[in-house]
C-alpha positions, -999 to +999 in steps of 0.1 A: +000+000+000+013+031-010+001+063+011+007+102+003-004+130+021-013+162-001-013+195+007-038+215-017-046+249-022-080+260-038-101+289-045-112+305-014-149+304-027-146+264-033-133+254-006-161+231+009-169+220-026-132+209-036-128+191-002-166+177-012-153+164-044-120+150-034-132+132-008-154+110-035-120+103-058-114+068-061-080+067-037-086+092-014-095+081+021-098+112+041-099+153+034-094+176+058-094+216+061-071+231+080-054+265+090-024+278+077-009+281+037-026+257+029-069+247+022-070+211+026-051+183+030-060+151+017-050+118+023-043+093-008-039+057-003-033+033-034-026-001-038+009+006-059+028+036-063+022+043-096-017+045-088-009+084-072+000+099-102-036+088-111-054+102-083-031+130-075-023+144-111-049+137-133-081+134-108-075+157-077-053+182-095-082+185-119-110+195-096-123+228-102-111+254-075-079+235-071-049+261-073-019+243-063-005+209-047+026+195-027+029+159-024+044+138+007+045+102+004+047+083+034+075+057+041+060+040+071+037+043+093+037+046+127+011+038+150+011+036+189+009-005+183+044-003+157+059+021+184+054+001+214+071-030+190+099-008+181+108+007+220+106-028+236+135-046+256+116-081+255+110-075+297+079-089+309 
């Protein structure tokens, strides 16, 4: 699974309806707005890598009121479970 976190600026006036119409994308699991440079940050998740440049180039990148994009992709994950692996000493 590949997973990518992108950063996305819109029109000011779309805002709801961008986030609205990212979130239904085939790929994208969660959009959130937020404070700051940035509109909206959604989060793409894909079987392969080479299924982003589908949903982040010619899908999300296409939505009306999109201005601008900056792409993370994720190289692990970690969650309280991984972290709790990762710190142990084996003592019981």
């Amino acid at each position: 699974m590949a997973t990518a976190f992108v950063l996305i600026r819109t029109d000011a006036t779309r805002i709801p309806e961008c986030a609205q119409e990212i979130s239904e994308l085939e790929g994208i699991s969660e959009v959130y707005s937020v404070t700051g440079e940035w509109d909206l940050i959604a989060v793409a998740r894909v079987a392969k890598h080479d299924e982003l440049a589908d949903v982040i180039a010619d899908r999300l990148s296409k939505v009306k009121g999109v201005q601008a994009t900056t792409t993370h992709i994720a190289f692990r994950a970690y969650s309280k479970h991984d972290l709790d692996a990762a710190f142990s000493l084996g003592f019981e």
